[in-house]
C-alpha positions as CSV (number, residue, x, y, z in Angstrom):
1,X,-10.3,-38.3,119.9
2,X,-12.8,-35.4,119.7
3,X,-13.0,-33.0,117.1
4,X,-13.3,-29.5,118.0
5,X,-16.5,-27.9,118.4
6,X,-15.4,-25.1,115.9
7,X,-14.4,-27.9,113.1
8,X,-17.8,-29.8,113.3
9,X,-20.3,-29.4,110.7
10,X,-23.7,-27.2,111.4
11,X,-27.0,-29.2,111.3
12,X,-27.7,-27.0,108.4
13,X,-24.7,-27.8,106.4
14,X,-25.4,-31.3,106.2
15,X,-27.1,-32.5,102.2
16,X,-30.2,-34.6,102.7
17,X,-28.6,-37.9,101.0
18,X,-31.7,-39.6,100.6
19,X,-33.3,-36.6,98.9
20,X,-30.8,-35.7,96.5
21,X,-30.1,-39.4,95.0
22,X,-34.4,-39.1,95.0
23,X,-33.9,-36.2,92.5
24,X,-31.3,-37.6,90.6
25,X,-33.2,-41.3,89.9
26,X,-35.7,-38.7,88.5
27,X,-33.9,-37.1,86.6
28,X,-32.5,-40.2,84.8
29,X,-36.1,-41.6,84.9
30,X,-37.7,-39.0,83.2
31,X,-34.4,-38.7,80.5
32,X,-34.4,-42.3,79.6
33,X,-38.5,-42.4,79.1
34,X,-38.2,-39.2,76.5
35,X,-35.4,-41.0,75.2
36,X,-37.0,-44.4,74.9
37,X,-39.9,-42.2,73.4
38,X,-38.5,-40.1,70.7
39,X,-35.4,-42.3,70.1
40,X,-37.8,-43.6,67.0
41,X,-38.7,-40.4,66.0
42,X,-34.8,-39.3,65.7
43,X,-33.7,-42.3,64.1
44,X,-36.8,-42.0,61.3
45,X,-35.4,-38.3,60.9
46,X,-31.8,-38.6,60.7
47,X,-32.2,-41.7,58.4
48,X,-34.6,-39.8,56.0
49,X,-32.0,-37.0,56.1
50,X,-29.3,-39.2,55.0
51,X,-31.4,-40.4,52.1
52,X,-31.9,-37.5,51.0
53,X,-28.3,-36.7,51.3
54,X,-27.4,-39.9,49.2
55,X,-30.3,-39.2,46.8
56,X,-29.3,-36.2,45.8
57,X,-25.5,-36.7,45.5
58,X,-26.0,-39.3,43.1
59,X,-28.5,-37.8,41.0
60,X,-26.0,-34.6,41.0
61,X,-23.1,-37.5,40.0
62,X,-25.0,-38.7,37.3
63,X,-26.1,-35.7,35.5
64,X,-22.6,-34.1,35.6
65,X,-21.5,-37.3,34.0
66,X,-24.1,-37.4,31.8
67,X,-23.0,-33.9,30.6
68,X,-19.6,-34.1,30.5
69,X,-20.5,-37.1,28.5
70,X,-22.3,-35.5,26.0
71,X,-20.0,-32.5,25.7
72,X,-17.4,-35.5,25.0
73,X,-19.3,-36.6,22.1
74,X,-20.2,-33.4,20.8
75,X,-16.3,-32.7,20.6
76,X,-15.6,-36.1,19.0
77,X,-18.1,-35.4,16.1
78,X,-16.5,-31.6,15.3
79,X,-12.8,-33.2,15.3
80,X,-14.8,-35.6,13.0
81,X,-15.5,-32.6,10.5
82,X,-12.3,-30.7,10.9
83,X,-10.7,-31.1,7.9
84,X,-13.7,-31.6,5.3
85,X,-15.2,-30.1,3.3
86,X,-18.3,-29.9,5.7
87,X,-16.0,-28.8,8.9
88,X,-15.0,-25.6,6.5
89,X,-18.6,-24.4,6.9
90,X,-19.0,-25.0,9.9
91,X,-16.6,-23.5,12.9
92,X,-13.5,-25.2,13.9
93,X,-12.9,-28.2,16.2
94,X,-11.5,-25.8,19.1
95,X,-14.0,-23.2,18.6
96,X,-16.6,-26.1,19.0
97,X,-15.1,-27.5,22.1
98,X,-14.8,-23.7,23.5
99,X,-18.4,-23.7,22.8
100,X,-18.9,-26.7,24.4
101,X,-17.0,-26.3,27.7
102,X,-18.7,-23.3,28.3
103,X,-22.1,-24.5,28.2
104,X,-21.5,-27.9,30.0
105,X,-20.1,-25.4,32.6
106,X,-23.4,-23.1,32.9
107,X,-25.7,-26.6,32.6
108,X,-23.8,-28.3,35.4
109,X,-23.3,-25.1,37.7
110,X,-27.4,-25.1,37.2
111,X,-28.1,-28.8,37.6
112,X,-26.1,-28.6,41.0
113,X,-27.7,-25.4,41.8
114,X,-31.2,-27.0,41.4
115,X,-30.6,-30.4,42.8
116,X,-28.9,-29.2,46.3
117,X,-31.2,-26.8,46.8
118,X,-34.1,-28.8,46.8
119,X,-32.3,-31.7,49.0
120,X,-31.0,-28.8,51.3
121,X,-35.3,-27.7,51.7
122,X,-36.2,-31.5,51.9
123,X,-34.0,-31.6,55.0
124,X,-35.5,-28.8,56.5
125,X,-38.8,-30.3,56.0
126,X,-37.8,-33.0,57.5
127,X,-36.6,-31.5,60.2
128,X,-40.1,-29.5,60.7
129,X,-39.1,-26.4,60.1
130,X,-41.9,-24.3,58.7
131,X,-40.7,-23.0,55.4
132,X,-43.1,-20.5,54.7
133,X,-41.6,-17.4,55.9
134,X,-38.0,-18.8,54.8
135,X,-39.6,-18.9,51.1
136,X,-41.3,-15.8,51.7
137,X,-38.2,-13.9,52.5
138,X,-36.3,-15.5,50.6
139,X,-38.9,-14.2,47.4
140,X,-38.7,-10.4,48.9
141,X,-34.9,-10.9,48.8
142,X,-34.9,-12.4,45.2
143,X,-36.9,-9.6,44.2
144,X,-35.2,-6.5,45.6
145,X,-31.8,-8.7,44.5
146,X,-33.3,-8.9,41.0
147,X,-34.3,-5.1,40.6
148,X,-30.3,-3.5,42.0
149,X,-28.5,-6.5,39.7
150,X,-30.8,-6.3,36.4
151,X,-27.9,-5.4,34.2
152,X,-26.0,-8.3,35.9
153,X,-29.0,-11.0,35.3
154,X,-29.0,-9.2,31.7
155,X,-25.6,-10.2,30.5
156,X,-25.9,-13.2,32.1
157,X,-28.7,-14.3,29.9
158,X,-27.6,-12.6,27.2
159,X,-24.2,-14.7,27.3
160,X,-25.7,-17.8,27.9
161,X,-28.1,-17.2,24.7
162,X,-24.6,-16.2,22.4
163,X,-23.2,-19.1,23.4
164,X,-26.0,-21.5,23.1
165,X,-26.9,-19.8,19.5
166,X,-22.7,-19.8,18.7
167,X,-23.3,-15.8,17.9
168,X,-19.1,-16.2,17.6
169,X,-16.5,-17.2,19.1
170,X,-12.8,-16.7,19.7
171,X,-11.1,-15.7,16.7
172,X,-14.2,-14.4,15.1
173,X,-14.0,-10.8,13.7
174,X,-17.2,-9.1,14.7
175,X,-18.6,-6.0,14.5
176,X,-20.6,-5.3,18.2
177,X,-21.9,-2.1,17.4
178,X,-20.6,-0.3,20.5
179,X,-17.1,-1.7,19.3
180,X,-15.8,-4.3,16.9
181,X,-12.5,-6.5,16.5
182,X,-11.3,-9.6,16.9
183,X,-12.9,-11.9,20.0
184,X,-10.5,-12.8,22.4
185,X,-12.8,-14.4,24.9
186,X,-16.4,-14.6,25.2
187,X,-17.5,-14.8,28.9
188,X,-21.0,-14.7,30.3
189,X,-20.6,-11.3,31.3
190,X,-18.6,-9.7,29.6
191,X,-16.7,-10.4,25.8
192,X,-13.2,-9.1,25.2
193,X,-12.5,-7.8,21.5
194,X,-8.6,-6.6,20.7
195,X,-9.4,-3.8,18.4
196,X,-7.5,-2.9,15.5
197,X,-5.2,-0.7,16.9
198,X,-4.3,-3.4,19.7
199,X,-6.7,-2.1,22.3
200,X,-8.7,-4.5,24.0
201,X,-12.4,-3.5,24.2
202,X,-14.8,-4.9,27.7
203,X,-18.1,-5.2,26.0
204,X,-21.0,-6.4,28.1
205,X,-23.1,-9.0,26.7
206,X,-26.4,-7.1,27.5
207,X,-25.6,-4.3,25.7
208,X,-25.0,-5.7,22.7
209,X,-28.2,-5.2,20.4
210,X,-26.8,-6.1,17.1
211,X,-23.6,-8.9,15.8
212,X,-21.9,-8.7,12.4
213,X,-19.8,-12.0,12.1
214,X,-17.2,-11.2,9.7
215,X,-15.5,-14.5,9.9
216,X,-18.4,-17.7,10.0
217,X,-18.8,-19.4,7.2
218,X,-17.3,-17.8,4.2
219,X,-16.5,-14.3,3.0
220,X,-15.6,-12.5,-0.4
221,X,-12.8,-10.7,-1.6
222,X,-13.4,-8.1,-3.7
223,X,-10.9,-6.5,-6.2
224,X,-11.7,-3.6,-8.5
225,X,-9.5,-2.6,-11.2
226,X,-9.7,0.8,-13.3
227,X,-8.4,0.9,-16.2
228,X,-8.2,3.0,-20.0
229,X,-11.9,3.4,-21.6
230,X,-10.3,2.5,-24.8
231,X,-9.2,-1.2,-23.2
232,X,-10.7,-4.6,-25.1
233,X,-12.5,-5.4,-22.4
234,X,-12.6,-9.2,-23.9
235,X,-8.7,-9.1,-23.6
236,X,-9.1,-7.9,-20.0
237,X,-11.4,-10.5,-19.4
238,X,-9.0,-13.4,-20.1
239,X,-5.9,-12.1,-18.6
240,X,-7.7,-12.0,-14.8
241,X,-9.1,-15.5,-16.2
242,X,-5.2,-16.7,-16.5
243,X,-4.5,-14.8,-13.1
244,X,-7.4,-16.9,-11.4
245,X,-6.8,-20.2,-12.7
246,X,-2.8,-20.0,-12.0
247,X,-3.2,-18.6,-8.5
248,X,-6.2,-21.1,-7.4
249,X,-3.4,-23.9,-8.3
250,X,-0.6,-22.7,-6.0
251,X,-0.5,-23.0,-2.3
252,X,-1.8,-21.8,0.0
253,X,-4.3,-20.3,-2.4
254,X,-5.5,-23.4,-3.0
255,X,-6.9,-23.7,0.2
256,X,-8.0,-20.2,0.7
257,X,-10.2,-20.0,-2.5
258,X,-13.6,-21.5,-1.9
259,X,-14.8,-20.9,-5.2
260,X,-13.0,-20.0,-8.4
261,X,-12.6,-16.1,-9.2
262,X,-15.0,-14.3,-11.4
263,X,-15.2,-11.6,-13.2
264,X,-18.6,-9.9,-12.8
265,X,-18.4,-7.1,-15.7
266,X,-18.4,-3.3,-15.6
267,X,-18.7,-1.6,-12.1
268,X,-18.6,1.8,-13.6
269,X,-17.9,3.7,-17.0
270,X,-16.6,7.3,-17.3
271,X,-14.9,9.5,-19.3
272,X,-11.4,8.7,-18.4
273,X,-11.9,5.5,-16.5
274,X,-14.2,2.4,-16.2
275,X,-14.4,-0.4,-13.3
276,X,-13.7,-3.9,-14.1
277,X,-15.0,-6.1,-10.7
278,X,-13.5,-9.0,-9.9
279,X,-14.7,-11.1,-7.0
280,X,-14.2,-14.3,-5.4
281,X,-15.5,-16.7,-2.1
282,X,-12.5,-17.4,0.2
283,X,-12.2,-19.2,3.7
284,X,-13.3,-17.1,7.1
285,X,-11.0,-14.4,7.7
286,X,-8.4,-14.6,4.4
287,X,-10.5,-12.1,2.4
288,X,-7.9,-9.4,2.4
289,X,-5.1,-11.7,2.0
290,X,-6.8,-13.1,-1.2
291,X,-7.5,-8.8,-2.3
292,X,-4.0,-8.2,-2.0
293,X,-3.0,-10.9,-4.1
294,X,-4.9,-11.0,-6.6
295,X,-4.1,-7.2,-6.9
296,X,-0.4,-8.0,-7.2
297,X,-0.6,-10.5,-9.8
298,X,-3.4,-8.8,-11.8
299,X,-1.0,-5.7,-12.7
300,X,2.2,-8.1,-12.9
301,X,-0.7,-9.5,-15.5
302,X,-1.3,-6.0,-17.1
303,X,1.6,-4.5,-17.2
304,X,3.0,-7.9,-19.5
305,X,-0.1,-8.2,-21.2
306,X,0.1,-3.7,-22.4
307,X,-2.8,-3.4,-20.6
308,X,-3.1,0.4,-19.3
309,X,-4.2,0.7,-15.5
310,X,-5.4,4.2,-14.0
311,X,-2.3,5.5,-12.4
312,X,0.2,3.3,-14.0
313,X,0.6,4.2,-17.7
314,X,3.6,2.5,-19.1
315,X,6.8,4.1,-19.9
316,X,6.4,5.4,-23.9
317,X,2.8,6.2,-24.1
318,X,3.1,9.7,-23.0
319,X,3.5,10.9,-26.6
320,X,-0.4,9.4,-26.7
321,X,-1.4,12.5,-24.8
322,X,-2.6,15.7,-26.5
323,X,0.7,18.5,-26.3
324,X,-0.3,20.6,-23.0
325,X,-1.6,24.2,-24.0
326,X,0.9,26.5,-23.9
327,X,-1.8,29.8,-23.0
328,X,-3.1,27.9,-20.2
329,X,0.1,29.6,-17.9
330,X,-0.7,33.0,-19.2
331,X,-2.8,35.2,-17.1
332,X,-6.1,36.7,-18.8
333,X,-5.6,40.7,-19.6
334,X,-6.5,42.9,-16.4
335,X,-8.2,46.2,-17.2
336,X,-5.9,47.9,-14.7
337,X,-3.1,47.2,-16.6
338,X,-4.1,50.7,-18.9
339,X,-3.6,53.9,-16.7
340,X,-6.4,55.5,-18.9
341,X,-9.1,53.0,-18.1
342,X,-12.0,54.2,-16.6
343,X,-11.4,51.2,-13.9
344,X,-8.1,52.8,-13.3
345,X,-9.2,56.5,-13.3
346,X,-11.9,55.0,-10.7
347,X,-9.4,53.8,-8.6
348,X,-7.4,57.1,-8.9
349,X,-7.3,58.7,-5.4
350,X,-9.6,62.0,-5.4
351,X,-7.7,65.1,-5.3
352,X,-7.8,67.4,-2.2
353,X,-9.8,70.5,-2.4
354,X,-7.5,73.7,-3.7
355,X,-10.1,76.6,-2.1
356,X,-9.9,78.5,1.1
357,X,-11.0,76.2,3.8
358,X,-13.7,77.3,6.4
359,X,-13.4,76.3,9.9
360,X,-15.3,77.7,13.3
């Protein structure tokens, strides 16, 4: 049957078959030659890649665990001390491991830092990419980063030193110049103090210039008791001496005393007072627990012992006193008093003229 001259296909219209399948053998020619080319090339590449993948995920493996190992060991040795004699001096087991933690944290967030960033520049060497003007920007970034986030960088490094040098720690009772209370956490920023009133104090680390630990190692309470001139001061002497040796055998005194209780002499001397001094070495923290103490039992101490304490006198001793003066409430003789003094005539009001008055 013939087709209709309007449904056949123009001359024009018809594909040269030979010439397109020429193109596409070609095409698949010249594909499978850069292929069978660079297909060595690619593989050397993507296998050197995947080295340096492996290389540096097991290096980064090992050092973590190597750290966290050692932070392990570190914590085993305070728990070791904690309860000695030698642990006392030193800070506590949980400040230790605080100390610890937080330092294993900074060296393994570093470690990582270093290690995949060098892998992650090996495999753009590898992959020849020029890294010049990547390192080259990246130093103009560093640097303008470095000059708008100085304070930041500061109190970085400034926490990373405290914590390294174990400046304090939580529980500690410092003195930060800009503020001072108890530490509450101690960041790499920033260290949060609760004051004495209960506030809670944001202190950044790079502004701190100067530390007062009030609680590492050992402190002193200090006691001082006035008491009568006229006082044996031998007698004094071994009344605290029975106070100290009775309260550094009861608990929890026991524990809190680090060194017996002395009596270092005469403060100060006056007229109607002198200063005895009492001092003694007590555990972090439990100075003024010790202070109040020993104040309590020292007059309990006095008061049995007759012992006269500034501001106490015992009942009966008044009589000791010399008789008040009974001229002291008088008032001392006023010249005023006498209408014909010449103080009083002076203060007379001056009489108005009697004569005739002249006006204009």
């Amino acid at each position: 049957m013939p087709w209709p001259a309007a449904l056949l296909p123009l001359a024009a219209d018809v594909p040269d078959a030979p010439a397109s399948v020429k193109e596409a053998q070609e095409s698949v020619t010249e594909a499978a030659s850069f292929i069978e080319q660079n297909w060595a090339t690619w593989l050397s590449i993507g296998l050197r890649i995947l080295l340096i993948v492996v290389i540096a995920a097991v290096i980064r493996s090992a050092v973590r665990k190597a750290l966290t190992k050692l932070i392990n060991r570190m914590n085993t040795s305070a728990e070791a001390v904690e309860g000695t004699a030698l642990g006392g001096l030193l800070v506590n087991a949980e400040r230790r491991r605080q100390r610890s933690e937080a330092i294993g944290s900074v060296l393994r967030s570093v470690a990582s830092f270093l290690i995949l960033g060098t892998a992650a520049l090996m495999v753009l060497a590898a992959l020849k990419i020029d890294l010049a003007p990547l390192l080259a920007s990246a130093g103009v970034a560093g640097v303008a980063i470095g000059f708008g986030a100085r304070n930041l960088v500061t109190d970085f490094l400034s926490g990373v030193f405290m914590i390294m040098e174990d400046q304090y720690g939580v529980g500690d009772k410092i003195d930060a110049g800009v503020a001072s209370g108890e530490v509450i956490e101690v960041g790499l920023r920033v260290t949060k103090l609760r004051g004495d009133n209960g506030e809670i104090w944001y202190v950044r680390n790079g502004e701190i210039k100067r530390i007062g630990n009030l609680s590492q190692g050992w402190a002193t309470a200090g006691v001082d008791v006035q008491v009568k001139p006229s006082e044996n001061l031998t007698r004094i002497r071994e009344v605290v001496q029975q106070v100290a040796d009775s309260m550094a055998k009861e608990s929890p005194w026991d524990e809190r005393l680090w060194g017996p209780v002395e009596v270092l002499g005469l403060d100060e001397v006056l007229l109607a007072s002198m200063t005895v001094k009492v001092s003694a070495k007590t555990m972090p923290g439990q100075q003024f627990a010790v202070e109040r103490e020993l104040r309590w039992r020292i007059k309990e101490a006095f008061d049995a012992a007759g012992i006269r304490i500034i501001g106490g006198l015992p009942a009966g001793d008044e009589e000791d006193e010399a008789p008040a003066d009974p001229s002291a409430s008088v008032a001392a003789p006023s010249a005023l008093a006498n209408p014909t003094s010449p103080q009083s005539l002076a203060t007379a009001p001056i009489p108005s003229p009697s004569g005739p008055r002249i006006t204009k």
